[in-house]
C-alpha positions in Angstrom: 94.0 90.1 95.3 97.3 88.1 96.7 97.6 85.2 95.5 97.4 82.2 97.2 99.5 78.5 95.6 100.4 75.1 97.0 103.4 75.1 99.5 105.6 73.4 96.9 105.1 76.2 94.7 106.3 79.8 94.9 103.4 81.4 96.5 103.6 85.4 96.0 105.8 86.5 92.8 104.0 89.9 92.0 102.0 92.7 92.6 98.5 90.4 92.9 96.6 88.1 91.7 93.6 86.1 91.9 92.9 83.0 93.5 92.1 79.7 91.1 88.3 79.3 92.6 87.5 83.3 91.9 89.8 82.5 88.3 87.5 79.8 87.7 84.5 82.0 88.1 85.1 85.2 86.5 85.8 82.7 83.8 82.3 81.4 83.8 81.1 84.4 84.2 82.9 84.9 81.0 81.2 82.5 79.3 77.9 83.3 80.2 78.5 86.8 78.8 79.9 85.9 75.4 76.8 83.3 75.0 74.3 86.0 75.7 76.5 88.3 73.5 75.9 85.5 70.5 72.4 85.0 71.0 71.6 89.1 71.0 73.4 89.0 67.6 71.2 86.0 66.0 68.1 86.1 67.8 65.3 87.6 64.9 63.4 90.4 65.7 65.5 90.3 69.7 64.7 92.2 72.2 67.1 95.2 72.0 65.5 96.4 69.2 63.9 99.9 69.2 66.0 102.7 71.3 68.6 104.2 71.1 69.7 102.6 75.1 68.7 99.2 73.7 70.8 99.6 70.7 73.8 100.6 72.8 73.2 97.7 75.2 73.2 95.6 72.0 76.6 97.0 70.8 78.3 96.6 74.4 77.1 93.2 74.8 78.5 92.7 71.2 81.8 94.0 71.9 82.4 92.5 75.2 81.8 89.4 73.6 84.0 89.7 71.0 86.4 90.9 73.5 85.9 87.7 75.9 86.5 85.6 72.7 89.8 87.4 71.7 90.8 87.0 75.1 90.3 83.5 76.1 91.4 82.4 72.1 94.6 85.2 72.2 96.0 86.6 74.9 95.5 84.5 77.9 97.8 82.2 76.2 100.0 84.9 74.9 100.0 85.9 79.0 102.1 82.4 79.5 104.6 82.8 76.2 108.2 83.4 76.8 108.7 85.7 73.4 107.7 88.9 72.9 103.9 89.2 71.5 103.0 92.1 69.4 104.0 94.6 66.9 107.2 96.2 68.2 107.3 99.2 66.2 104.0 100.1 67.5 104.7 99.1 71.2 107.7 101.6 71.0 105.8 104.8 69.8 102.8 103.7 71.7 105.2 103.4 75.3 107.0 106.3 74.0 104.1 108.7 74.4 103.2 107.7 78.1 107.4 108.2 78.3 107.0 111.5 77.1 103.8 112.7 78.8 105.2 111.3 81.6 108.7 113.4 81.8 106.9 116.5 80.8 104.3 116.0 83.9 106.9 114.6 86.6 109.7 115.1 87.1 112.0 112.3 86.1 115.6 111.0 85.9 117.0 107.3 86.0 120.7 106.1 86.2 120.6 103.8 83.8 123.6 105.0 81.8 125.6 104.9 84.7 124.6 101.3 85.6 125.7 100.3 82.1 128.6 102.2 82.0 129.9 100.0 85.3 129.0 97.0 83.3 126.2 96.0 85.3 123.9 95.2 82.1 126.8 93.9 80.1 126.7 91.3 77.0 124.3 88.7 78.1 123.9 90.0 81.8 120.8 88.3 83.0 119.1 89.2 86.3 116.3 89.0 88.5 115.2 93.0 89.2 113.1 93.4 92.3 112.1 97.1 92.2 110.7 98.8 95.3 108.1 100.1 96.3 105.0 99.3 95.0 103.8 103.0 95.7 99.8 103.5 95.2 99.8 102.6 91.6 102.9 101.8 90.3 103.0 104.8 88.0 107.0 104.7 87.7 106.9 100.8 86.2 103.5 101.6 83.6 105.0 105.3 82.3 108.4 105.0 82.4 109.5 101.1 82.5 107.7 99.4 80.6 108.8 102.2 77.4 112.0 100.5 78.3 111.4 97.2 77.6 109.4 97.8 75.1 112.6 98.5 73.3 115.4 96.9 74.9 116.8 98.8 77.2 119.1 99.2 79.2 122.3 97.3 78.0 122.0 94.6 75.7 118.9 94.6 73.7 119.6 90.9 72.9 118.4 90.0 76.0 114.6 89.6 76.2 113.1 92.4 79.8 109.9 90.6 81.2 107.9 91.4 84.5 105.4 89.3 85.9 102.7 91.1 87.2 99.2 90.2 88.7 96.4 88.2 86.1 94.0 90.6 86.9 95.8 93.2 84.7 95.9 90.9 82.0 92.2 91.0 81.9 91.6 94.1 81.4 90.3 95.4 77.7 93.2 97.1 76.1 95.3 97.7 79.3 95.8 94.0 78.9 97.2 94.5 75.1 98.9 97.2 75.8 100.6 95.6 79.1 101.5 92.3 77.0 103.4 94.3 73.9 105.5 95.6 76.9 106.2 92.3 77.7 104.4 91.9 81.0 103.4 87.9 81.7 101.2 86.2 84.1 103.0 85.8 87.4 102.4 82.1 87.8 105.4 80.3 89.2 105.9 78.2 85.6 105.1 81.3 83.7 108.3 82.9 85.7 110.4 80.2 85.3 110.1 79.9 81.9 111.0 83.2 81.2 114.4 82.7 83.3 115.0 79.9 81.4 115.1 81.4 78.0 117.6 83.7 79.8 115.5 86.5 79.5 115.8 89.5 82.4 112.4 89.3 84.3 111.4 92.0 86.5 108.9 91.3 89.5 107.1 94.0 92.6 107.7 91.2 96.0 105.4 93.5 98.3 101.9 92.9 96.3 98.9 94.4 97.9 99.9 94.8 101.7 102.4 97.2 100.4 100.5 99.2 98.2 97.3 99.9 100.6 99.9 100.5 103.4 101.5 103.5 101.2 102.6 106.3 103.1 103.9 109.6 101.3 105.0 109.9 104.9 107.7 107.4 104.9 109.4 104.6 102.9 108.9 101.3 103.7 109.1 97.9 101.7 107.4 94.1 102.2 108.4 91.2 101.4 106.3 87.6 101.3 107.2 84.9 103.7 108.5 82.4 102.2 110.4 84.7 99.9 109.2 83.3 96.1 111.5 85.3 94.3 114.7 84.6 96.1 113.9 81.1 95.5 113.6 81.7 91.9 116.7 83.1 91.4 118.6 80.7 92.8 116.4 77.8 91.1 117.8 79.4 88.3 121.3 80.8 89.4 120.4 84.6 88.2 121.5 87.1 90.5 118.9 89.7 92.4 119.5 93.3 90.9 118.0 96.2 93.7 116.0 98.7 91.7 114.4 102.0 93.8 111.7 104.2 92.7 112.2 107.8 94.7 109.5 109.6 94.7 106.5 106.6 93.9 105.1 107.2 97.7 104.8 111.0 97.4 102.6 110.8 93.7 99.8 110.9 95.6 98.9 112.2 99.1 97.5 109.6 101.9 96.1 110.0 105.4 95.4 107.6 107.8 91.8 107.0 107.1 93.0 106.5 103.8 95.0 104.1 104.7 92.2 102.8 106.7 90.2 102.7 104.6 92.2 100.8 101.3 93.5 98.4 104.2 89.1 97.7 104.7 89.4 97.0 101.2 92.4 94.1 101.4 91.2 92.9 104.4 87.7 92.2 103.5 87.1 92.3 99.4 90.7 91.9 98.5 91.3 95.2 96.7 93.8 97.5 96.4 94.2 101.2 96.9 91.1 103.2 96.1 91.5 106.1 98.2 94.4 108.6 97.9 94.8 112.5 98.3 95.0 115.5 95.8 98.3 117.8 96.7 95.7 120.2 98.5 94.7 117.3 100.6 91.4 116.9 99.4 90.1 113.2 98.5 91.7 112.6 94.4 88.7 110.7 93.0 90.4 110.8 89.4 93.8 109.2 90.9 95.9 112.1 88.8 99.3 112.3 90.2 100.6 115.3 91.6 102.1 117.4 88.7 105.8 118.1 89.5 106.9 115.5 91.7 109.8 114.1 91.5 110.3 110.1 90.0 113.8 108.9 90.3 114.5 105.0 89.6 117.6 104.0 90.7 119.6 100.6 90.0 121.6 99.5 93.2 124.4 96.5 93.0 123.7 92.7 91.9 123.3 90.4 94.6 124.7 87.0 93.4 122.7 84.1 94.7 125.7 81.1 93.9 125.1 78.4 91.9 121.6 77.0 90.8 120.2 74.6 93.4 116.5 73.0 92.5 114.8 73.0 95.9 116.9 75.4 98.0 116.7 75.1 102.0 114.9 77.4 103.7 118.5 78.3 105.7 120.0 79.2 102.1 116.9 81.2 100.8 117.4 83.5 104.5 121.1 84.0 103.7 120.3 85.3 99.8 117.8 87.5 101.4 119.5 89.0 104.0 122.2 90.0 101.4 119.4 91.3 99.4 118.6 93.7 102.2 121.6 95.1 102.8 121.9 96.1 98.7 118.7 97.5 99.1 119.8 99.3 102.5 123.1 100.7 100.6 121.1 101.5 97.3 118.8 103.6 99.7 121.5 105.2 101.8 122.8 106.2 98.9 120.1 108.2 96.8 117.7 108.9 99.7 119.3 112.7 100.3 119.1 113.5 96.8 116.0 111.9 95.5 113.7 112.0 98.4 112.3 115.0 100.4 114.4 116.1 103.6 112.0 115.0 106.0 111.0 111.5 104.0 114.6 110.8 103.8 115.6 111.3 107.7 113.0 108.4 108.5 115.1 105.7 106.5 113.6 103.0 104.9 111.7 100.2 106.6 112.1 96.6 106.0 109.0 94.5 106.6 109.1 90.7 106.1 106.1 89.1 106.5 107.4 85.1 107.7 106.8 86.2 111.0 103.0 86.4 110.9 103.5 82.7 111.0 104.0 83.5 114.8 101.1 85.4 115.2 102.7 88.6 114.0 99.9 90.5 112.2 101.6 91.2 108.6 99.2 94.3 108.7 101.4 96.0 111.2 104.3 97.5 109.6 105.1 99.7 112.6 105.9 96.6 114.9 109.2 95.9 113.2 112.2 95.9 115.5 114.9 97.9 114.2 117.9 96.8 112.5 121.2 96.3 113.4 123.1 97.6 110.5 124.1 94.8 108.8 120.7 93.4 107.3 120.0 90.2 110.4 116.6 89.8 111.5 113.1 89.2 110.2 112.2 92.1 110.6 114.2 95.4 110.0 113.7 99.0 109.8 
């Protein structure tokens, strides 16, 4: 679910998240569960004796409450921590496999060498990466990314990667482990900022759920929150914004528009994300496999620098950053789109959605409304 924080606060910095009332709950909930989980363990003679269901019941209460406990004791806090968390030799081999699975199933290439060969990740180079788009499920970051971090690359593997991602993620029985060795964190405002600080490189996804239910193998097309969060992060901090592009996320799995339709039901109304995506033969993909063969190409564009750190930029200042930002992520696109994307995909450009003006009544969940660009990144609103 988006997530939702006080005006003096950065409001959006990820993918999702849940509000702090349904936090509070599920956390209750929690609690509940692990009690019932103790008194099925102690209780003489209990009730789930005698079957074989009632025995398995027994062990699955057991284990999620073991699990709840090595959650709220472990890694919720570990969620927060600005050092890496985790055996690293595992996390590489671990990371490693999904790598490999992942470039024998797709087809994959990055330009990371390139990028460091310019200098971009030089000694100490420190940046803010905003990578685009969020796709149906992200599959580029999970397979391929976070093997990266894992170990330190690109560039210099002196400097800590982070990406903040949704808390919902980080609740989930081994994802959540497996997610926090790669160094994902919570994407809590402090939690961010405390990771710049360290002068760490922290990697965020600025168009959350809008973007992912409005996926479109169709057509490119990025969002970005109103009051821009992670522009005003960066310059908090004085890191510059690095542009990075993953070809080929919208087309790893088919969509329609009642599919659309229906995942943008789901936002609207429970707060979900996309449920509902296509097989390549068009037929409803109720496994969410990718399509084997497609092409995945992450591309790093040029760093944006943001000028010098400034605690409570103006809302004037955060516009100009952003509007620079676009037009990197314009010339990144322009620049790859022919190669990396299919002919017809690629003729359609990419459109720019930014989501301040449903402050004037412009309904965010209308991407089509955007008035086209002229050229050099201006407007609110930009195709």
């Amino acid at each position: 679910a988006a997530c939702a924080a006080p005006a003096s606060e950065v409001p959006v910095l990820a993918c999702c998240g849940a509000a702090p009332r349904r936090v509070a709950a599920m956390d209750a909930i929690a609690m509940v569960a692990a009690a019932t989980g103790v008194l099925a363990i102690v209780s003489p003679g209990g009730m789930l004796r005698g079957s074989l269901v009632k025995a398995l019941v027994r062990s699955g209460i057991v284990g999620c409450s073991a699990w709840i406990f090595w959650y709220r004791m472990v890694l919720r806090h570990a969620a927060k921590q600005a050092r890496p968390w985790g055996p690293r030799r595992l996390i590489a081999f671990l990371s490693g496999r999904f790598f490999k699975l992942g470039c024998w199933y797709l087809n994959y290439s990055d330009n990371c060498e390139e990028v460091v060969k310019e200098g971009t990740f030089g000694q100490g180079a420190q940046y803010l990466i905003v990578w685009h788009p969020h796709g149906a499920f992200t599959l580029s970051a999970f397979v391929f990314f976070s093997h990266y971090w894992a170990i330190g690359y690109p560039g210099d593997s002196s400097v800590l990667r982070y990406v903040c991602i949704a808390p919902l993620l980080l609740r989930i029985p081994f994802l959540s482990e497996y997610l926090l060795m790669c160094n994902a964190r919570s994407q809590d405002s402090k939690t961010f900022s405390s990771l710049l600080r360290t002068g760490a490189t922290v990697a965020v996804q600025p168009g959350g759920l809008i973007e992912q239910v409005s996926t479109d193998h169709e057509r490119e097309q990025v969002f970005f929150p109103a009051r821009l969060g992670f522009v005003r992060l960066a310059i908090q901090n004085g890191v510059p914004l690095l542009p990075l592009y993953g070809f080929g996320e919208n087309q790893l799995f088919g969509t329609s528009p009642w599919t659309r339709r229906a995942n943008m039901w789901l936002y609207k109304h429970l707060k979900f994300g996309t449920l509902f995506v296509l097989s390549a033969s068009g037929w409803p993909n109720p496994f969410l496999w990718p399509i084997s063969g497609r092409g995945v190409h992450l591309r790093f564009g040029e760093p944006v620098d943001v000028g010098p750190k400034e605690e409570h930029p103006s809302d004037e200042r955060v516009q100009e950053v952003y509007q620079r930002y676009v037009a990197a992520l314009q010339k990144l696109f322009d620049r790859y789109k022919d190669d990396c994307l299919p002919p017809e995909v690629a003729a359609r450009g990419l459109k720019v959605v930014y989501r301040g003006d449903e402050r004037d009544g412009q309904p965010s969940s209308s991407p089509s409304a955007s008035p086209p660009s002229d050229g050099n990144g201006a407007g609110k609103k930009q195709d």
